[in-house]
N, C-alpha and C positions, 0 to 999 in steps of 0.2 A: 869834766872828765879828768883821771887823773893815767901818771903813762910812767911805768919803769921799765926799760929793757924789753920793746915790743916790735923790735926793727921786721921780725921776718913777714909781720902781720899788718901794720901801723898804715902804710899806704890804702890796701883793700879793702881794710874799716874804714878807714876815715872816706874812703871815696863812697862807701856803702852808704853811708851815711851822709853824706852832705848832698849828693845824687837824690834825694831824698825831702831836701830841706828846699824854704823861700826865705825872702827876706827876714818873714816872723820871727825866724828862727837866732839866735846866736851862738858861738861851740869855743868854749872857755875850757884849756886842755891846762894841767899840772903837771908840768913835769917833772919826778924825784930824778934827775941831774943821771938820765940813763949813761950806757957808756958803749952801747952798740950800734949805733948810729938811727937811734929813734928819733933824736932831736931834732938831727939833719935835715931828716924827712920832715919832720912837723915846722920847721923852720919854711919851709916851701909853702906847707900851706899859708903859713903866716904870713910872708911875702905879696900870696897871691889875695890876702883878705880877706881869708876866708873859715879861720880861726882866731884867735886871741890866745895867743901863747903865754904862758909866764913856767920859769924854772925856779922850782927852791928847794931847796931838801927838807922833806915831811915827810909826817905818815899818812897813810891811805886817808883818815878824816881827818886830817889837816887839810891835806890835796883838794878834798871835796870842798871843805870851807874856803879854802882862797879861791876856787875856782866860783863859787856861791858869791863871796865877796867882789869878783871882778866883773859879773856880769850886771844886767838891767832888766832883765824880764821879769813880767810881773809871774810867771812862773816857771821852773826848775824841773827839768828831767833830768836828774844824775843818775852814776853807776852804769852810763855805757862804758861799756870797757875794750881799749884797741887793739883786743884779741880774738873777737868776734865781728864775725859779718853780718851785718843788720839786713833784715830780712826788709823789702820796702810796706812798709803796716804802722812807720810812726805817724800818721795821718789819722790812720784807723784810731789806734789805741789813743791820742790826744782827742779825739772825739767824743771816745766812749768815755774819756776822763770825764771830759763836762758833760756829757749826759749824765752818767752815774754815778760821779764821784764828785763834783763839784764842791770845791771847799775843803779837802779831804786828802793826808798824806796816802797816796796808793803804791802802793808796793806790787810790780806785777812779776810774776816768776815766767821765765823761760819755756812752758810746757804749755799743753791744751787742756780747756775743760774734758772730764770734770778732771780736778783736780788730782794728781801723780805726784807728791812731794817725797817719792822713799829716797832719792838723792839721799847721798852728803850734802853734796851743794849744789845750789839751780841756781843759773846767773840770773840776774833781776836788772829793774832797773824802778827806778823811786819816781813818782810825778808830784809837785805840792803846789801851793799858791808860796810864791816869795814869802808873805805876810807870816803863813803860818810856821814856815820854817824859822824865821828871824823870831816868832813869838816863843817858840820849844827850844831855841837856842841854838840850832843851826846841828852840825857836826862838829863831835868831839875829837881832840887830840888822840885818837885811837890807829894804830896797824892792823885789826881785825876786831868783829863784830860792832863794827861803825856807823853799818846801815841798821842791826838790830837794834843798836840803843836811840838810831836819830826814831825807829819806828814805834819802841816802845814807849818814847815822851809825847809822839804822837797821840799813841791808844791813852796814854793818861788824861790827855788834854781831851778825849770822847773823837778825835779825829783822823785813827788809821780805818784804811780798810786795805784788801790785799784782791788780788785777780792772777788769772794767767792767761797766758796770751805766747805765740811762738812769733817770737820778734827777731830771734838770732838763728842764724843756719847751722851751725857750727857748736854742738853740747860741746864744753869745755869742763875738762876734769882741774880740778885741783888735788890732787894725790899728795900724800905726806912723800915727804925727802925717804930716799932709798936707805941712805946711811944713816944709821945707828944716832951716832953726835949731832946730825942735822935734824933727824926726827925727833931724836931730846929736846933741843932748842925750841924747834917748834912748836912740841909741845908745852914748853915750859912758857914761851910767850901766849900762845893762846891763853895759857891756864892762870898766867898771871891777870891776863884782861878780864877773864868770865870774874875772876875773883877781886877787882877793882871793880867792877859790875854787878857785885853781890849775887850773880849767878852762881846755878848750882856744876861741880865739877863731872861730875861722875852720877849714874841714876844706881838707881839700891839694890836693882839684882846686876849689875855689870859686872863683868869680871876683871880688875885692876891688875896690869903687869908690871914688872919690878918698871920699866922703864916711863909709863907711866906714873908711877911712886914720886920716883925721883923728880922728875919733872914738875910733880905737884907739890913735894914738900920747897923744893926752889923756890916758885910761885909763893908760897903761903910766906917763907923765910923773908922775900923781897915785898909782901906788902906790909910787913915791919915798919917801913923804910915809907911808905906811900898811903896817902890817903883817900879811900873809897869814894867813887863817882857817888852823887846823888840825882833825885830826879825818875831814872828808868823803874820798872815794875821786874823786876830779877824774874818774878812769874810769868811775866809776858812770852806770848806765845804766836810769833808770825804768821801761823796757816791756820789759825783760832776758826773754823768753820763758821762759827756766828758771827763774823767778821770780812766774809767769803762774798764779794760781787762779781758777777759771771760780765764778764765783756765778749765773751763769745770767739768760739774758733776764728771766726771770719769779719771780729769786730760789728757783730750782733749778738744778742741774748737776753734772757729774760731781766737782766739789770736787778734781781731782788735781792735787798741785801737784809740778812734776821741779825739787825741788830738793836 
């Protein structure tokens, strides 16, 4: 797990969450060196042994990778995030991994079959065997789309598939910055990562605003300077329907996966 500045939330997840959990389990937290009194709080749990804390300043898939590197299990659930309330079904959905996923990075989104992706964004969360993550290289040095490129080295390697399943109580939006200079920025770093990614920026009938522009000629100016990830499929497509295994509302389903 990785944690910046989540003081108002950070207790109720994590209790959602460990409430939930037995020995099998282990919860390896990142923290980017909050400054609201997250730490404080996860320093308790630490205390009481019941996380594995470490503090460094990264970005979101660096976070993930140290957090990858500090643990033991022979397999990996990342991208809980301690903004959300876990819903008690991690039992469920670890089940239905090794029934239907077995071997296999699964990617599961935040909603119920069949499947709802018109989101922006659906929180998720990723399940994998250790082996195979350490074989596709783990998470990259990335501040956003760091689960799509751990998922699209997956699909190359013949090993994503995706599901849904409601594991969080709590949809969480992520909305662009209100102000002008902050929604620039952000746009300007997403745009720079899709295009380290050899992702595509913009689709052919959209309609591009000056502010947008800018943002994208920035990106394009600064990967001058930077050299292009290799590995992911730029075409990779996360909710690929022929890629689609049903774990079921209630952690049953037909388990068919047309791939």
């Amino acid at each position: 797990m990785t944690v910046y500045n989540e003081a108002p939330t950070v207790r109720a997840s994590l209790n959602s969450l460990l409430s939930q959990l037995n020995n099998d389990y282990e919860v390896v937290i990142v923290d980017n060196f909050s400054k609201d009194g997250t730490y404080e709080v996860l320093r308790e749990f630490e205390e009481s042994s019941r996380v594995k804390l470490i503090q460094r300043r990264c970005s979101r898939g660096l976070g993930r990778q140290l957090a990858f590197e500090h643990s033991s299990g022979a397999y990996v659930i990342a991208n809980l995030d301690l903004d959300d309330i876990f819903l008690p079904v991690l039992d469920e959905i670890v089940a239905s991994y090794h029934q239907k996923a077995e071997g296999r990075l699964l990617a599961v989104f935040n909603t119920t079959p069949p499947p709802d992706l018109t989101y922006a964004w659906v929180q998720n969360v990723t399940l994998a065997p250790r082996e195979l993550v350490a074989a596709i290289g783990g998470w990259r040095d990335l501040d956003t789309f760091e689960d799509w490129d751990i998922w699209s080295r997956a699909e190359k390697a013949g090993k994503y598939l995706w599901s849904t399943y409601r594991f969080a109580a709590n949809p969480t939006a992520h909305a662009e910055p209100n102000r002008a200079i902050a929604r620039l920025l952000s746009r300007y770093e997403r745009y720079q990562i899709r295009l380290k990614l050899g992702r595509r920026i913009f689709s052919p009938d959209e309609k591009v605003g000056l502010s947008q522009r800018l943002a994208y000629y920035g990106a394009r100016v600064s990967m001058l300077f930077q050299r292009p990830l290799v590995g992911q499929d730029p075409e990779f497509k996360s909710e690929d329907l022929n890629l689609f295994v049903n774990l079921g509302a209630e952690g049953v389903g037909s388990g068919e996966v047309n791939a």
